[in-house]
Backbone and ligand atoms as CSV (ligand in chain L), in Angstrom:
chain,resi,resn,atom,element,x,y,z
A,1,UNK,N,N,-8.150,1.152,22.161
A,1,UNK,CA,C,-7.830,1.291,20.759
A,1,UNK,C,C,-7.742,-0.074,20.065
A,2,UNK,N,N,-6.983,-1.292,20.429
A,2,UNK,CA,C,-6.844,-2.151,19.917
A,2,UNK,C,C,-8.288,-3.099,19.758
A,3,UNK,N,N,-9.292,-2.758,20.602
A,3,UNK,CA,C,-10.387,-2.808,20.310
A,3,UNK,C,C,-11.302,-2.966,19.074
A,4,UNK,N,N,-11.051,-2.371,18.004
A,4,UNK,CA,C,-11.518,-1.931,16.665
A,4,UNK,C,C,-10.989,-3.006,15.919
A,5,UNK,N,N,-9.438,-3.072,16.420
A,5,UNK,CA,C,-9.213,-4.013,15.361
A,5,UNK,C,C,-8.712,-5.047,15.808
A,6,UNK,N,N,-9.211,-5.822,16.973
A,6,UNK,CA,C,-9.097,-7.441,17.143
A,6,UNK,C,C,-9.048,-8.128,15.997
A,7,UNK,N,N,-10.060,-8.090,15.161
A,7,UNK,CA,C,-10.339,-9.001,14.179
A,7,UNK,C,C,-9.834,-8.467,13.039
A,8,UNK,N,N,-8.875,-8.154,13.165
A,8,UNK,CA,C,-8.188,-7.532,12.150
A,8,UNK,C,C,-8.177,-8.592,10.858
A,9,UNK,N,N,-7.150,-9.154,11.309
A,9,UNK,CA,C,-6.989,-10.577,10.247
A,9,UNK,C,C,-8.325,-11.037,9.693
A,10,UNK,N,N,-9.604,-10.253,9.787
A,10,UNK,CA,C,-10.969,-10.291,9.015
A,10,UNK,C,C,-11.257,-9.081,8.353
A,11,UNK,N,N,-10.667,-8.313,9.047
A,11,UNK,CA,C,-11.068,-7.065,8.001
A,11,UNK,C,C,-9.998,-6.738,7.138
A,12,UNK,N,N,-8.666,-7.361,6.661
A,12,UNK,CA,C,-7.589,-7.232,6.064
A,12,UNK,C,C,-8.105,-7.726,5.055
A,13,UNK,N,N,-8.819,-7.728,4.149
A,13,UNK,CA,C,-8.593,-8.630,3.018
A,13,UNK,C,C,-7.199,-9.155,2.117
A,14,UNK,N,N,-6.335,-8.466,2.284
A,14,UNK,CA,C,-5.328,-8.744,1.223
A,14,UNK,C,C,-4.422,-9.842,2.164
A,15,UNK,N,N,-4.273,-10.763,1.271
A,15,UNK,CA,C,-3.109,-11.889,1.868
A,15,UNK,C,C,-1.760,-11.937,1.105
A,16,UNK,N,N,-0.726,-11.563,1.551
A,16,UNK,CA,C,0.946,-11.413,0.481
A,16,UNK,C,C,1.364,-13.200,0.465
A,17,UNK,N,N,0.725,-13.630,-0.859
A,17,UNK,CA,C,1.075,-15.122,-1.150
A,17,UNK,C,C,2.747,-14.926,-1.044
A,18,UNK,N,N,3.579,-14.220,-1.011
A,18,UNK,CA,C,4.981,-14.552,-0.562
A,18,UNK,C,C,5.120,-14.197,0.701
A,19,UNK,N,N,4.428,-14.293,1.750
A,19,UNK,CA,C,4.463,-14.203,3.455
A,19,UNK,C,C,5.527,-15.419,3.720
A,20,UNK,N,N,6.246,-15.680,4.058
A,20,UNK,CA,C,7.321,-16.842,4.532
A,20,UNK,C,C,7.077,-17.120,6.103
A,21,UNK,N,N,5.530,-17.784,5.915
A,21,UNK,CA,C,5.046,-18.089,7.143
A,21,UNK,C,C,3.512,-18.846,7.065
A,22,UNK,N,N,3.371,-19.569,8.030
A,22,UNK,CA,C,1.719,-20.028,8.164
A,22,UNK,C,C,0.634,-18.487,8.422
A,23,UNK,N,N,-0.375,-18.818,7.745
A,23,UNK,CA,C,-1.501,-17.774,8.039
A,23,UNK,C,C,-1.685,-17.254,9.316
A,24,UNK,N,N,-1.584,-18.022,10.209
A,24,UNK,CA,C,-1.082,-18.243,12.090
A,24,UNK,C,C,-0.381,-16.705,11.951
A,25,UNK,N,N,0.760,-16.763,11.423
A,25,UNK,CA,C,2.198,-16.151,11.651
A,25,UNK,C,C,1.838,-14.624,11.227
A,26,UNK,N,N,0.925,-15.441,9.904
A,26,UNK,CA,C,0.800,-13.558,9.099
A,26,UNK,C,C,-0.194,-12.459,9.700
A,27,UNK,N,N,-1.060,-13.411,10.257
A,27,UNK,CA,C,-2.326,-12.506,11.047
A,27,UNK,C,C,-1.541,-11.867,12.824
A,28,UNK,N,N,-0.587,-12.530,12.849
A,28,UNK,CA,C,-0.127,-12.580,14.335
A,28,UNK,C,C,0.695,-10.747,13.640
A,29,UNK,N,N,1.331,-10.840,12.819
A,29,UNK,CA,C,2.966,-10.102,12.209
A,29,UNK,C,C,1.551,-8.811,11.861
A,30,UNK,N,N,0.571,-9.288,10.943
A,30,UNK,CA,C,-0.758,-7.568,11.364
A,30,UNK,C,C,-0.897,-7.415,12.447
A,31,UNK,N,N,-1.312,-7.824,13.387
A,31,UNK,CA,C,-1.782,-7.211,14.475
A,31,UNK,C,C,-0.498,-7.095,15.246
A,32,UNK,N,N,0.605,-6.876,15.169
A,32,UNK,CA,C,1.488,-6.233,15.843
A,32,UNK,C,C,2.607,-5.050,15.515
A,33,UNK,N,N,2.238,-5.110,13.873
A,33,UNK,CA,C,3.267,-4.643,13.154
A,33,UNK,C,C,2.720,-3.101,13.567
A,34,UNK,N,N,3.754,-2.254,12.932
A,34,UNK,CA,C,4.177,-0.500,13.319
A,34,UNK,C,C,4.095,-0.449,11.168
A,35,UNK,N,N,3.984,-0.875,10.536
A,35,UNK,CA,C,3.666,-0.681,9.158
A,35,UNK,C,C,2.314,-0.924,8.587
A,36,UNK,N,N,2.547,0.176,7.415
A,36,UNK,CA,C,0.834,0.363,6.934
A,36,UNK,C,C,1.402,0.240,5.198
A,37,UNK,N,N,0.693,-0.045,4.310
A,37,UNK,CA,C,0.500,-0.248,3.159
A,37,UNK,C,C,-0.653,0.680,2.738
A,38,UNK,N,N,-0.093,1.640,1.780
A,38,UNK,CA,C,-0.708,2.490,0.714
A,38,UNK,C,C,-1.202,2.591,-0.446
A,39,UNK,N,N,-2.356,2.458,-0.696
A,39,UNK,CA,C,-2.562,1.580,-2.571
A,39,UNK,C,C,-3.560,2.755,-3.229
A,40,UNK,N,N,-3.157,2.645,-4.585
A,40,UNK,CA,C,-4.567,3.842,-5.345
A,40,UNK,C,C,-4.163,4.611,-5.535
A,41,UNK,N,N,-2.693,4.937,-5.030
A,41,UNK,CA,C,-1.875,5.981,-5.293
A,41,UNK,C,C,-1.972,6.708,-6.880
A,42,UNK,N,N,-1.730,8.338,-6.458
A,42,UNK,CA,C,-0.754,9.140,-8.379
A,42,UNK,C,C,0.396,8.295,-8.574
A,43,UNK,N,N,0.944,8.033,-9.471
A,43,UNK,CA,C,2.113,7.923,-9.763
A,43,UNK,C,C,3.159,8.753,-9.269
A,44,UNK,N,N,2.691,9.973,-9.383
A,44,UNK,CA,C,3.111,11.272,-9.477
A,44,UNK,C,C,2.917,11.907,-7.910
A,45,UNK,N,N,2.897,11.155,-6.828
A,45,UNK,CA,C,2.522,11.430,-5.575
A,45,UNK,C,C,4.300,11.577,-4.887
A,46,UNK,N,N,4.739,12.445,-4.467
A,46,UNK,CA,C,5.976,12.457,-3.841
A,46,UNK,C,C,6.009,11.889,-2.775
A,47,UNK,N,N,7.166,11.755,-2.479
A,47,UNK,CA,C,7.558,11.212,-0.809
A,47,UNK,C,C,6.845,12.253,-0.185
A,48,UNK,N,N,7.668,13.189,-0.189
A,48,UNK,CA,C,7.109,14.384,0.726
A,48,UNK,C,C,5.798,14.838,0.724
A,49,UNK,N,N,4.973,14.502,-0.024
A,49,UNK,CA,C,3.498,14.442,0.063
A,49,UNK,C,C,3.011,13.446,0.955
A,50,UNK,N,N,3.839,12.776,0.970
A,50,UNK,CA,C,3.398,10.954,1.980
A,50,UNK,C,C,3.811,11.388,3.245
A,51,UNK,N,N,4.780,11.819,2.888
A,51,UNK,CA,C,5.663,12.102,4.491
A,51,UNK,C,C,4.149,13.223,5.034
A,52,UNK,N,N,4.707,14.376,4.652
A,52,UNK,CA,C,3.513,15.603,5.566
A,52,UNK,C,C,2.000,14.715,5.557
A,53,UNK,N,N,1.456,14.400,4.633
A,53,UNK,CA,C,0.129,13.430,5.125
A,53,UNK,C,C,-0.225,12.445,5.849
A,54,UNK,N,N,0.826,11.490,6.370
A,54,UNK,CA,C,1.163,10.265,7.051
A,54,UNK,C,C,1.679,10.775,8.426
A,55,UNK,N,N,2.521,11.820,8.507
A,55,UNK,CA,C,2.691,12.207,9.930
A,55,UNK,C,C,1.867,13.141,10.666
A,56,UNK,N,N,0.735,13.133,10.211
A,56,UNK,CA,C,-0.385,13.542,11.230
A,56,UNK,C,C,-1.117,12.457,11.922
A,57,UNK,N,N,-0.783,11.318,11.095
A,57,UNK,CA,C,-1.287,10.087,12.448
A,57,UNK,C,C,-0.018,9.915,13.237
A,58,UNK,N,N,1.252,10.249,13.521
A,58,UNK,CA,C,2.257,9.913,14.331
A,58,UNK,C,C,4.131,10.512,13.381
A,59,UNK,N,N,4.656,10.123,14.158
A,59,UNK,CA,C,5.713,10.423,13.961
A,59,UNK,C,C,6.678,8.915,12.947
A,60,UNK,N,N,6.583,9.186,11.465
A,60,UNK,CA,C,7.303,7.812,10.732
A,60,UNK,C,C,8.701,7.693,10.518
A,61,UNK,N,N,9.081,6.499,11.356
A,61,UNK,CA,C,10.391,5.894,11.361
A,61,UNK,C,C,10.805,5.947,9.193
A,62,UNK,N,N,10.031,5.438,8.472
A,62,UNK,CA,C,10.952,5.212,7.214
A,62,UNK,C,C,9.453,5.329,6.390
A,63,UNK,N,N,9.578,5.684,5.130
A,63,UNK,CA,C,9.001,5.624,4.086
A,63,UNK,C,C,9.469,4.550,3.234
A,64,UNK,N,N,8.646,4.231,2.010
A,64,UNK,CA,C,9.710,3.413,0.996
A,64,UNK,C,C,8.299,3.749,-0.328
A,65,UNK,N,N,8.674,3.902,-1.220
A,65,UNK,CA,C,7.877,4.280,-2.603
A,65,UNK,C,C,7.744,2.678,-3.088
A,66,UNK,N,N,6.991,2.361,-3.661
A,66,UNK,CA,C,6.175,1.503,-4.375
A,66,UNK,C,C,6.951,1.978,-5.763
A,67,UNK,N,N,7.727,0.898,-6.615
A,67,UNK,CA,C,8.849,1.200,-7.992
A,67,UNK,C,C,8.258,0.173,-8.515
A,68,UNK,N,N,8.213,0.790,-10.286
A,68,UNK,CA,C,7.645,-0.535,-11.269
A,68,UNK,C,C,9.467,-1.077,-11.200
A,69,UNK,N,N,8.718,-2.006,-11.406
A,69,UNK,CA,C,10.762,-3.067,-11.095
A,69,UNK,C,C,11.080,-2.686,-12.878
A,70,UNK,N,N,10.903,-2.348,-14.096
A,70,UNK,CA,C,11.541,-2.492,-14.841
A,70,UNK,C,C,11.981,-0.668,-14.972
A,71,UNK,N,N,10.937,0.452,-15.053
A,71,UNK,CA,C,11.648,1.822,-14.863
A,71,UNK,C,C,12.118,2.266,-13.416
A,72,UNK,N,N,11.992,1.659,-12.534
A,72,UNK,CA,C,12.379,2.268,-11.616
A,72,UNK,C,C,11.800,3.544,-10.681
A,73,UNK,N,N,10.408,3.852,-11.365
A,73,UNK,CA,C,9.830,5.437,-10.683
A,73,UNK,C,C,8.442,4.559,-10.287
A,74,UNK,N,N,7.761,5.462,-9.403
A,74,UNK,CA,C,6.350,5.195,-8.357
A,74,UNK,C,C,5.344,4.425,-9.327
A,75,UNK,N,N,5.118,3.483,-8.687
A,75,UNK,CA,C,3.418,2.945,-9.556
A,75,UNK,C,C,2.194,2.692,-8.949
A,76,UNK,N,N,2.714,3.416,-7.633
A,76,UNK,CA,C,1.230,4.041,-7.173
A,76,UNK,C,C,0.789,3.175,-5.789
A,77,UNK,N,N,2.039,2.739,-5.209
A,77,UNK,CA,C,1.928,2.659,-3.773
A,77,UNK,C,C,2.930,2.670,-2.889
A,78,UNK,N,N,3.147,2.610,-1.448
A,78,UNK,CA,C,4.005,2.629,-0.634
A,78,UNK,C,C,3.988,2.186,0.414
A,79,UNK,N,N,5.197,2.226,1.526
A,79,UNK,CA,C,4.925,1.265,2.743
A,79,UNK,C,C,5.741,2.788,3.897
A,80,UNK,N,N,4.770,2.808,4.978
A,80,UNK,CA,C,4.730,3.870,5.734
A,80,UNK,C,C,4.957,3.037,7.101
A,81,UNK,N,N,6.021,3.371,7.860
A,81,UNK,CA,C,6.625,2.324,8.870
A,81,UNK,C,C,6.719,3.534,9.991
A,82,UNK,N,N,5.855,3.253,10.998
A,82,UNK,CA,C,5.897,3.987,12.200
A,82,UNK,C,C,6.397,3.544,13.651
A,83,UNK,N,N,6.696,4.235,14.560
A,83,UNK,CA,C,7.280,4.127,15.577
A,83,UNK,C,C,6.453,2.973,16.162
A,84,UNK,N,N,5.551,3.772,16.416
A,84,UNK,CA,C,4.021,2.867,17.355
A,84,UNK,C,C,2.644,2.775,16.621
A,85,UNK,N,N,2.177,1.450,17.114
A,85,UNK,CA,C,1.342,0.290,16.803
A,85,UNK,C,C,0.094,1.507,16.966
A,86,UNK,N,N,0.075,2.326,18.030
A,86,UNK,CA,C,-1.337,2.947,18.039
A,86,UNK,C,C,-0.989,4.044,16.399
A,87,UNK,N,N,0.119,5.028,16.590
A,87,UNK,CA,C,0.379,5.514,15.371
A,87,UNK,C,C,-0.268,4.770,13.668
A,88,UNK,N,N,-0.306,3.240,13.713
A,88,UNK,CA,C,-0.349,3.163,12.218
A,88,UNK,C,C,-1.815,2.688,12.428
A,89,UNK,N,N,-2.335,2.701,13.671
A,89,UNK,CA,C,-3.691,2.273,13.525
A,89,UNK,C,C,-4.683,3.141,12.999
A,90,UNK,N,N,-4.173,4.593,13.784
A,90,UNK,CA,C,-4.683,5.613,13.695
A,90,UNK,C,C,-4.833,6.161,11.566
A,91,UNK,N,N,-2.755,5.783,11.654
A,91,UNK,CA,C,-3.431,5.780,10.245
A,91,UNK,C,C,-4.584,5.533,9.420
A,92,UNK,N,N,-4.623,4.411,9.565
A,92,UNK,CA,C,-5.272,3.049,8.980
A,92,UNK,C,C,-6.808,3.445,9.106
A,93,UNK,N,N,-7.249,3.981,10.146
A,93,UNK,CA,C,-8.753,4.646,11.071
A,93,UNK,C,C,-9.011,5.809,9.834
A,94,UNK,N,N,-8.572,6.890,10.003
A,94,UNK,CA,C,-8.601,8.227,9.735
A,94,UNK,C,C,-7.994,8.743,8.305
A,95,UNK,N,N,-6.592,7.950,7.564
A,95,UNK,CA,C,-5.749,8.371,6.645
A,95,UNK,C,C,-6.799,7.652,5.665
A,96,UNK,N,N,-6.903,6.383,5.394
A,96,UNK,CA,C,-7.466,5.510,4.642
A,96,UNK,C,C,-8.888,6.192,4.123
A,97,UNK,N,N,-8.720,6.213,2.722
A,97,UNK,CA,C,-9.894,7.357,2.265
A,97,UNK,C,C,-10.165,8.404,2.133
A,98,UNK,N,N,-9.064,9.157,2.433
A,98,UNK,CA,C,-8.985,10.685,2.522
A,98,UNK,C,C,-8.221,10.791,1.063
A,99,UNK,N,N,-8.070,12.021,-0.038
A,99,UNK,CA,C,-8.059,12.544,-1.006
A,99,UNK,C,C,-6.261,12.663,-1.236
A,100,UNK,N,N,-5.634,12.139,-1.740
A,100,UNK,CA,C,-3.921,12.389,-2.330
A,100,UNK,C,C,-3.849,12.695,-3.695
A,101,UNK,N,N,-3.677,13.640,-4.122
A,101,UNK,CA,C,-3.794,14.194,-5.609
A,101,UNK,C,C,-4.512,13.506,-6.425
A,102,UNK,N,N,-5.636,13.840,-5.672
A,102,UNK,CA,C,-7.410,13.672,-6.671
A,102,UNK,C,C,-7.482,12.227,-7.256
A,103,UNK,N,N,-7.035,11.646,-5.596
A,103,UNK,CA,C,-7.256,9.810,-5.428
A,103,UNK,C,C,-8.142,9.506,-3.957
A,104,UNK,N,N,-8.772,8.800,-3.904
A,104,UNK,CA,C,-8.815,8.094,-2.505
A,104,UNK,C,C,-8.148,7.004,-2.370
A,105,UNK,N,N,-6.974,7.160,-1.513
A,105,UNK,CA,C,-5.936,6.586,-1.462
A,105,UNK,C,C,-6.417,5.217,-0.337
A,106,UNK,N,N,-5.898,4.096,-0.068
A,106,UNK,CA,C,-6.265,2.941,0.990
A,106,UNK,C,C,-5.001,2.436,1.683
A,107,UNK,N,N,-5.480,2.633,2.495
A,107,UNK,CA,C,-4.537,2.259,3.529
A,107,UNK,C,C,-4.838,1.135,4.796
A,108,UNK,N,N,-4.037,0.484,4.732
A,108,UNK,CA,C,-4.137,-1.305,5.218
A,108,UNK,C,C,-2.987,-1.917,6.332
A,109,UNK,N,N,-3.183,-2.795,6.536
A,109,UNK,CA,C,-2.152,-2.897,7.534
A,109,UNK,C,C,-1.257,-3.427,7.069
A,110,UNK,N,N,0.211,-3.970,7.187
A,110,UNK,CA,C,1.004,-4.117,6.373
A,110,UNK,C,C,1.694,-5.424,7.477
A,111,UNK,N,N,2.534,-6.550,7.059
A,111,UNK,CA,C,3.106,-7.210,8.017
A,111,UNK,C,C,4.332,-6.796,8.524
A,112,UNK,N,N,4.464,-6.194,7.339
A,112,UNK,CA,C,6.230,-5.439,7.310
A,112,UNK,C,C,6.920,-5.466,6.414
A,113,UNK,N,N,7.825,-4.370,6.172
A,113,UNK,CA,C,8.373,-4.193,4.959
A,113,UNK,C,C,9.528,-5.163,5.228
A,114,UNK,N,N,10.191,-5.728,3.768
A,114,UNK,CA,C,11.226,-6.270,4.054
A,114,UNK,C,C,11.647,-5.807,2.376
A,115,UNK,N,N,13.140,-5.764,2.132
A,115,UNK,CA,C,13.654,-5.714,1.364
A,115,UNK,C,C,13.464,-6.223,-0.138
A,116,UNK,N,N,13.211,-5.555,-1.161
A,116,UNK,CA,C,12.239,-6.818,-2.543
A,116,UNK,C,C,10.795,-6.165,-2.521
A,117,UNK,N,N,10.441,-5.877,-1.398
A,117,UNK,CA,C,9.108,-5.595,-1.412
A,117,UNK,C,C,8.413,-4.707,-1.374
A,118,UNK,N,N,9.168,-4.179,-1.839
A,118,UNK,CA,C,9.128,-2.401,-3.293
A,118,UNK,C,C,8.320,-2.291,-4.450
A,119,UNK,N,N,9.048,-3.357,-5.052
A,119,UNK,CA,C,8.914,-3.849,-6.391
A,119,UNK,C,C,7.550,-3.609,-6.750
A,120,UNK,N,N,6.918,-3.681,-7.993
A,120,UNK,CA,C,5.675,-3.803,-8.578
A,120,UNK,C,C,6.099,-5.395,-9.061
A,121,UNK,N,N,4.834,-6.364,-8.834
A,121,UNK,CA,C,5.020,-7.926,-9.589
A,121,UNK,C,C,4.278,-8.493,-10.311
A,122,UNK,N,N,4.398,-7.273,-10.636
A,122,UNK,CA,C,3.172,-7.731,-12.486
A,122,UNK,C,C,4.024,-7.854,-13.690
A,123,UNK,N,N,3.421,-8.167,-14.796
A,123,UNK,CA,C,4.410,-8.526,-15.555
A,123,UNK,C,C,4.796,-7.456,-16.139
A,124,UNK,N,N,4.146,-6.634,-16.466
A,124,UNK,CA,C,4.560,-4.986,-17.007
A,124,UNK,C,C,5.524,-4.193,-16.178
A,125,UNK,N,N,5.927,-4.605,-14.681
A,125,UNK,CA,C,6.509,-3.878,-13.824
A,125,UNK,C,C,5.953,-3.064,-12.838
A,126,UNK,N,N,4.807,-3.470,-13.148
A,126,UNK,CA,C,3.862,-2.473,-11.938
A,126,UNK,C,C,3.166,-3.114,-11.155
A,127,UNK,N,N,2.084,-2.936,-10.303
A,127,UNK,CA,C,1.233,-3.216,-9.792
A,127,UNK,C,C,0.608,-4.257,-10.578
A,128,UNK,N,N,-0.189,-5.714,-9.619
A,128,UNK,CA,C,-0.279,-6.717,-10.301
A,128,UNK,C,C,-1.438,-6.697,-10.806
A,129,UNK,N,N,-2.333,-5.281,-9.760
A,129,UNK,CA,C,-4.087,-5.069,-10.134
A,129,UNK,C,C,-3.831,-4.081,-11.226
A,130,UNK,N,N,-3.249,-3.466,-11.618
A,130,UNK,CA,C,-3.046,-2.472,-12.401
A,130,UNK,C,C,-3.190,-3.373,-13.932
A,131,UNK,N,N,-2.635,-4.417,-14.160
A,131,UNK,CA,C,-2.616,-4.962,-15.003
A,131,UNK,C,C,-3.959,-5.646,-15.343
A,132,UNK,N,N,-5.850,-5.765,-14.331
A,132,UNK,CA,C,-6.523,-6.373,-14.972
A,132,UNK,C,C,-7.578,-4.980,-14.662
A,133,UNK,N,N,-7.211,-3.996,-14.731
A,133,UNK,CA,C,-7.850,-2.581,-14.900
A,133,UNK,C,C,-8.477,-2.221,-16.535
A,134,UNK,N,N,-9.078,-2.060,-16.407
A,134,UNK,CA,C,-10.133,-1.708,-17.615
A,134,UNK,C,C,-9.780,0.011,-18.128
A,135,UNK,N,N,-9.908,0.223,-16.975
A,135,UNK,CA,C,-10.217,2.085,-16.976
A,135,UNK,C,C,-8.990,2.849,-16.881
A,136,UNK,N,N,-8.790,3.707,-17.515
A,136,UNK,CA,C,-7.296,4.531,-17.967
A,136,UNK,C,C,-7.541,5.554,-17.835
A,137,UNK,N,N,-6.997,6.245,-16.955
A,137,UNK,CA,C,-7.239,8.457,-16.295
A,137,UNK,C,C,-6.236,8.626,-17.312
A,138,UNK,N,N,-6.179,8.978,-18.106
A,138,UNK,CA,C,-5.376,10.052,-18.837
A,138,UNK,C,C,-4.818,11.271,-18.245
A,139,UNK,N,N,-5.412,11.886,-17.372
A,139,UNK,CA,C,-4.550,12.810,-16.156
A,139,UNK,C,C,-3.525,12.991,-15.193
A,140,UNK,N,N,-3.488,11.041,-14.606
A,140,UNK,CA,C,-2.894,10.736,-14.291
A,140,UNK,C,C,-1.785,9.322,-14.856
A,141,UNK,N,N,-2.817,8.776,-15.471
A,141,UNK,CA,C,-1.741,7.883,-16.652
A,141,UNK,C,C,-1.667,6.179,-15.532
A,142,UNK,N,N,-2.403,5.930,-15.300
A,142,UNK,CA,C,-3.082,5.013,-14.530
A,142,UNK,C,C,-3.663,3.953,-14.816
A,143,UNK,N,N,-3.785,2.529,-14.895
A,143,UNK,CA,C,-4.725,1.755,-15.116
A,143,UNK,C,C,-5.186,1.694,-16.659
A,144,UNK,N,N,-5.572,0.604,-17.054
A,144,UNK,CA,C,-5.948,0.733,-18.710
A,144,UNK,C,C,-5.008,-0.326,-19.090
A,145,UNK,N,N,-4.268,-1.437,-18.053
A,145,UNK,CA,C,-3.422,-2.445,-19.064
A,145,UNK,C,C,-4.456,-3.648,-19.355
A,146,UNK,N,N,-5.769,-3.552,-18.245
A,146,UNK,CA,C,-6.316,-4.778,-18.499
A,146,UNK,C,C,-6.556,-5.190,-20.174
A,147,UNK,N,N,-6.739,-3.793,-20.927
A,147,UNK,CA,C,-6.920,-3.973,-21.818
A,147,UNK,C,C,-6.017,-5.110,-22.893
A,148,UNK,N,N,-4.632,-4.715,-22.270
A,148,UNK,CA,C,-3.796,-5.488,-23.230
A,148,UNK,C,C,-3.746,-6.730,-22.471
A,149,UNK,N,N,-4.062,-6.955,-21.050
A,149,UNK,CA,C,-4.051,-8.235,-20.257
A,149,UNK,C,C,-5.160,-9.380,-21.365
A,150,UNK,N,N,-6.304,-8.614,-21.634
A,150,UNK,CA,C,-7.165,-9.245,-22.091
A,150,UNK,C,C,-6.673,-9.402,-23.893
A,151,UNK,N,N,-6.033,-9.111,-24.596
A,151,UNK,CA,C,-5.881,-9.006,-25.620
A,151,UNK,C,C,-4.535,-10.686,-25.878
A,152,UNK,N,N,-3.984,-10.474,-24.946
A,152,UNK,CA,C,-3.053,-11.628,-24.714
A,152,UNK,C,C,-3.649,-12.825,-25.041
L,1,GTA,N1,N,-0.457,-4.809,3.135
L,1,GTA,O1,O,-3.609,-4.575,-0.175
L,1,GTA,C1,C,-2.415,-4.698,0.128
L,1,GTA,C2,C,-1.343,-4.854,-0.820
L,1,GTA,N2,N,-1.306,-4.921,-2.199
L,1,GTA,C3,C,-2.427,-4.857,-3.123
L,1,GTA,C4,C,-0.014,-5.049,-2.575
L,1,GTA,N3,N,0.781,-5.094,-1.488
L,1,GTA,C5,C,-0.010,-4.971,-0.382
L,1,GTA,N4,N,0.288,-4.961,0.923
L,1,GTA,C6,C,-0.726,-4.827,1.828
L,1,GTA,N5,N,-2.037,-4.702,1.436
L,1,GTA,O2,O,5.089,-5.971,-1.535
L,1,GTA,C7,C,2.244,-5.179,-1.503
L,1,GTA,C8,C,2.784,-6.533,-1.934
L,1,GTA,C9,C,4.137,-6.170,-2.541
L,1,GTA,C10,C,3.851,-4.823,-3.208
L,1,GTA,C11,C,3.547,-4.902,-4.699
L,1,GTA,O3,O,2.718,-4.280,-2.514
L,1,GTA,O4,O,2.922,-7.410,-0.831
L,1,GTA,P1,P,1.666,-6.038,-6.198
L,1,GTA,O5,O,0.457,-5.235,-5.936
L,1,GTA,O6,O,2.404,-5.772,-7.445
L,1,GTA,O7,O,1.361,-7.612,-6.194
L,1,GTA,O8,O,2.639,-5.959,-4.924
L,1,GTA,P2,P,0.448,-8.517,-5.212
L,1,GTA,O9,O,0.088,-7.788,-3.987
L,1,GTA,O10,O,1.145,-9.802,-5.010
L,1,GTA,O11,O,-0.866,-8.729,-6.162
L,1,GTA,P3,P,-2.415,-8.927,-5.801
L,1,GTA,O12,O,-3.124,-7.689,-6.161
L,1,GTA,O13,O,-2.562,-9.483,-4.438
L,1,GTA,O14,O,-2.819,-10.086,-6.843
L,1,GTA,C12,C,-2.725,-11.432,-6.407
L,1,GTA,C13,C,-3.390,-12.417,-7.374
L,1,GTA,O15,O,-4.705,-12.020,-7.716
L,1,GTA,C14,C,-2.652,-12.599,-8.640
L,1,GTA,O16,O,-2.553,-13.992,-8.866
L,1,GTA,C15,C,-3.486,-11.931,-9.707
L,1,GTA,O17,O,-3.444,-12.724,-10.870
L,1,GTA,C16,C,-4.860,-11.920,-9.123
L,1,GTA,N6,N,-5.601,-10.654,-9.362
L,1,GTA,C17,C,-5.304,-9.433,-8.852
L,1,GTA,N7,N,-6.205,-8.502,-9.260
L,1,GTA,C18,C,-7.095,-9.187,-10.048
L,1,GTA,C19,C,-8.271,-8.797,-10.762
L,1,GTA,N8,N,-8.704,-7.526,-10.749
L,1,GTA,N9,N,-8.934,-9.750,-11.465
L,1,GTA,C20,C,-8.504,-11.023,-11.477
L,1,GTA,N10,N,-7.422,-11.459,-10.817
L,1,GTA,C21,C,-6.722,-10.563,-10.114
């Protein structure tokens, strides 16, 4: 299994510029971690939608919702913390790309949740890509700040 993803730290694209560590440290903390990162999310996606969809790759120690830091409710991601390393791989294999209330949701490896890192850290309170988004679902109420990003 661990096979696939040796080179993980190449197929991760995303790097958390607040990692409190050398690149060394952060690629070491993916390839060992039991946490996965959820992005692309509804707003409107429940725990318990995460929970029953996420525990068919394994059995999850903790959830945590993705909160715009100024209202306080979902902005469309989360951090899914499992027992075992094969568990979030599997996620990561099989979950990643599959359909969450008429999204293809992505799922990534995560270094680990730590406390703070809930938050949305954009300046609107949400998601920081959310803010250079062009395109706005009205269905779901999503994306569309680039507009005012660019108006700034
Ligand atoms: N494991 O892919 C991810 C991931 N993302 C996207 C966010 N998190 C992730 N974790 C994993 N994999 O705890 C985590 C963060 C944090 C929480 C919320 O989710 O570690 P955020 O999405 O609000 O902010 O985080 P983040 O992740 O710091 O922002 P991002 O998207 O990487 O942006 C970084 C820089 O790129 C910024 O300087 C921004 O100005 C610029 N940028 C981002 N998108 C664009 C764009 N479309 N065009 C131009 N510049 C952009």
């Amino acid at each position: 299994m661990a096979s696939l993803f040796k080179d993980l730290a190449k197929i991760s694209a995303y790097r958390d510029r607040r990692f409190p560590g050398t690149q060394e440290e952060f690629e070491d903390a993916l390839l060992k971690s039991t946490t996965v990162y959820v992005g692309n999310m509804s707003f409107y996606t429940t725990e318990e939608q995460v929970y029953e969809l996420f525990s068919r790759a394994g059995e999850i120690k903790k959830i945590v919702m993705g909160l715009d830091k100024n209202t306080k409710t979902p902005c469309g991601f989360s951090f899914i913390m499992y027992y075992s390393r094969d568990d979030a791989e599997d996620s990561v294999k099989y979950i990643s790309g599959t359909i969450l209330d008429d999204r293809p949701i992505r799922v990534d490896f995560d270094w680990g949740f730590q406390e703070g890192r809930q938050w949305g850290r954009g300046r609107s309170g949400g998601q920081v890509r959310d803010e250079y988004r062009t395109d706005y679902d009205p269905v779901i109420r999503r994306g569309g700040y680039g507009k005012l990003v660019q108006k700034e």
